[in-house]
PAZA-317723 format. One record per atom (N, C-alpha, C): atom name; x, y, z. Coordinates in Angstrom, 2 decimals, decimal comma. Example, Ala and Ser with C-alpha at 12.3 -4.5 7.8 and 13.67 -1.06 7.14 Angstrom:
# residues 2
 site      c1      c2      c3
    N   13,19   -5,69    7,80
   CA   12,30   -4,50    7,80
    C   13,20   -3,30    7,80
    N   12,85   -2,25    7,08
   CA   13,67   -1,06    7,14
    C   12,90    0,03    7,87
//
This chain:
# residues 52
 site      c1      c2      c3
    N   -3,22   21,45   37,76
   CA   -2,92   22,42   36,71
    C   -2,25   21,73   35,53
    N   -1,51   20,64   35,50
   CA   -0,70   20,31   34,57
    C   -1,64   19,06   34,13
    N   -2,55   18,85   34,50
   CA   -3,61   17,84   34,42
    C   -4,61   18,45   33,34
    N   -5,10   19,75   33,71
   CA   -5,66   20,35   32,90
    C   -5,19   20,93   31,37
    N   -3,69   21,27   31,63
   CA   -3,21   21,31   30,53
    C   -2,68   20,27   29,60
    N   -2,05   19,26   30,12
   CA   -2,46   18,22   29,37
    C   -3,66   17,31   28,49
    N   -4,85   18,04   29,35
   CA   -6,35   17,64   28,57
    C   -6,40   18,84   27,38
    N   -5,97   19,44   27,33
   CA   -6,21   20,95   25,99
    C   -6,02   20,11   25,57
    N   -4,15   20,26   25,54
   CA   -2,99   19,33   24,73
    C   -4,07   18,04   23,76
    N   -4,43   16,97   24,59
   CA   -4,88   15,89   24,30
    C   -6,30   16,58   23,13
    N   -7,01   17,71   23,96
   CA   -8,29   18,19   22,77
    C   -7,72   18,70   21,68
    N   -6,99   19,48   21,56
   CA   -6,20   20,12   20,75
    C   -5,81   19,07   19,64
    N   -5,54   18,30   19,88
   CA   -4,75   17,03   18,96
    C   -6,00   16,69   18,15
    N   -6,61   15,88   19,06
   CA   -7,95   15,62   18,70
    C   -8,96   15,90   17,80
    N   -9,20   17,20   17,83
   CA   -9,82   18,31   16,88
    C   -9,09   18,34   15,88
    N   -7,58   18,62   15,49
   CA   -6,95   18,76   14,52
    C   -6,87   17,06   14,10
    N   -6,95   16,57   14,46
   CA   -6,51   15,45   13,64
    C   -7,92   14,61   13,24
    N   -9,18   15,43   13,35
   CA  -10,53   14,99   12,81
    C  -10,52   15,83   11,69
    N  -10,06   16,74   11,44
   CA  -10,22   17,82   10,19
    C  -10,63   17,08    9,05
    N  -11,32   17,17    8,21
   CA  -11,29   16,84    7,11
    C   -9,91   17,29    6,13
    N   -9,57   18,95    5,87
   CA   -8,61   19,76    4,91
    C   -7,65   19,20    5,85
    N   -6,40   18,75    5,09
   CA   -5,14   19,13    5,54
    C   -4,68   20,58    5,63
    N   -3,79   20,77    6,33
   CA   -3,71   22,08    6,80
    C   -2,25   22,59    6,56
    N   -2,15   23,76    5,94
   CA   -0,35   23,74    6,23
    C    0,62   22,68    5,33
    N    1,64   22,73    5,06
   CA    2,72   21,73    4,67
    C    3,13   20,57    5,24
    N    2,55   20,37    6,61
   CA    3,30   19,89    7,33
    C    2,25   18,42    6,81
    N    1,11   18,91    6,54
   CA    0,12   17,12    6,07
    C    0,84   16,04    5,51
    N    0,21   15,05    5,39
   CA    0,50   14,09    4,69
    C   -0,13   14,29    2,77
    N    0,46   13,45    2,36
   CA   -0,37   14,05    0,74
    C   -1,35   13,01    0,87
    N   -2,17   13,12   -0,60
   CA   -3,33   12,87   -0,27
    C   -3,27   11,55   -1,69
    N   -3,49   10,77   -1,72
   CA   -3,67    9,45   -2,85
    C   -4,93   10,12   -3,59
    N   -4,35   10,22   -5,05
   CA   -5,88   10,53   -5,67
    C   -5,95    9,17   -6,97
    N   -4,91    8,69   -7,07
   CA   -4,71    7,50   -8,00
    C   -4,44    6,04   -7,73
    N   -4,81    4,97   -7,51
   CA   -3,87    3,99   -7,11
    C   -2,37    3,82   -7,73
    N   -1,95    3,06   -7,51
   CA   -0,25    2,69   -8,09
    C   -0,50    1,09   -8,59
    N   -0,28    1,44  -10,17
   CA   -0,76   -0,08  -10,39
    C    0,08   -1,47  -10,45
    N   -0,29   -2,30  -10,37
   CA    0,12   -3,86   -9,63
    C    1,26   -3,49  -10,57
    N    2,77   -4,26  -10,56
   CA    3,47   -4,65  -11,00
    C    3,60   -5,99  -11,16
    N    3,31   -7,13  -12,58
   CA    3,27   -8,38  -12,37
    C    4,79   -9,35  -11,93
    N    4,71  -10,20  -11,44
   CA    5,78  -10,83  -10,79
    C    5,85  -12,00  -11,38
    N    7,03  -12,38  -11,75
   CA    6,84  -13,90  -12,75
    C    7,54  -14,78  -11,93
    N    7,49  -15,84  -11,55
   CA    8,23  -16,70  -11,07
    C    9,50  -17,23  -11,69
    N   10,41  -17,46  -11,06
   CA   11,78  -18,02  -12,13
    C   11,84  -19,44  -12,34
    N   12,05  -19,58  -14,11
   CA   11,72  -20,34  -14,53
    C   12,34  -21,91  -14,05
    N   12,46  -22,85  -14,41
   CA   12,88  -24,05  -14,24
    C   14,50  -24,18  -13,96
    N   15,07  -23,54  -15,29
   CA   16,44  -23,20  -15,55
    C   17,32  -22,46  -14,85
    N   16,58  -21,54  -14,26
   CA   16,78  -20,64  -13,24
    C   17,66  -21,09  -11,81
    N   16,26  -22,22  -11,51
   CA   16,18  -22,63   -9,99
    C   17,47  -23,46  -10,25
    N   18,54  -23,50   -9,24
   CA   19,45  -24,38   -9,03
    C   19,20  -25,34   -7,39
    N   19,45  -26,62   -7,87
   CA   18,44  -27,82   -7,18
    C   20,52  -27,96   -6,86
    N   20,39  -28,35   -5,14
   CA   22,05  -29,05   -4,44
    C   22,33  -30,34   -5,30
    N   23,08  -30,53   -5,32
   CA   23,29  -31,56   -6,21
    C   24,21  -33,12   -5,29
//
């Protein structure tokens, strides 16, 4: 019995989490834009402090 209900459980999941629509509030949001690169510069010469 608890075998069987654990297999719903497991279908249950299953099915909902093939959905295409998110459902409810509880979804995740959905990316409709990327987030664009931020460039990264390396620090310059002057920067770097070398042990002396």
């Amino acid at each position: 019995m608890l075998a069987e209900k654990f297999f719903l459980v497991l279908e249950t999941i299953r099915s909902h989490a093939s959905d295409d629509k998110p459902s409810g509030s509880r979804s995740s949001p959905v990316v409709t834009d990327p987030v664009a690169p931020i460039p990264i510069k390396p620090p310059s010469e002057k920067q770097i402090k070398t042990p002396s």
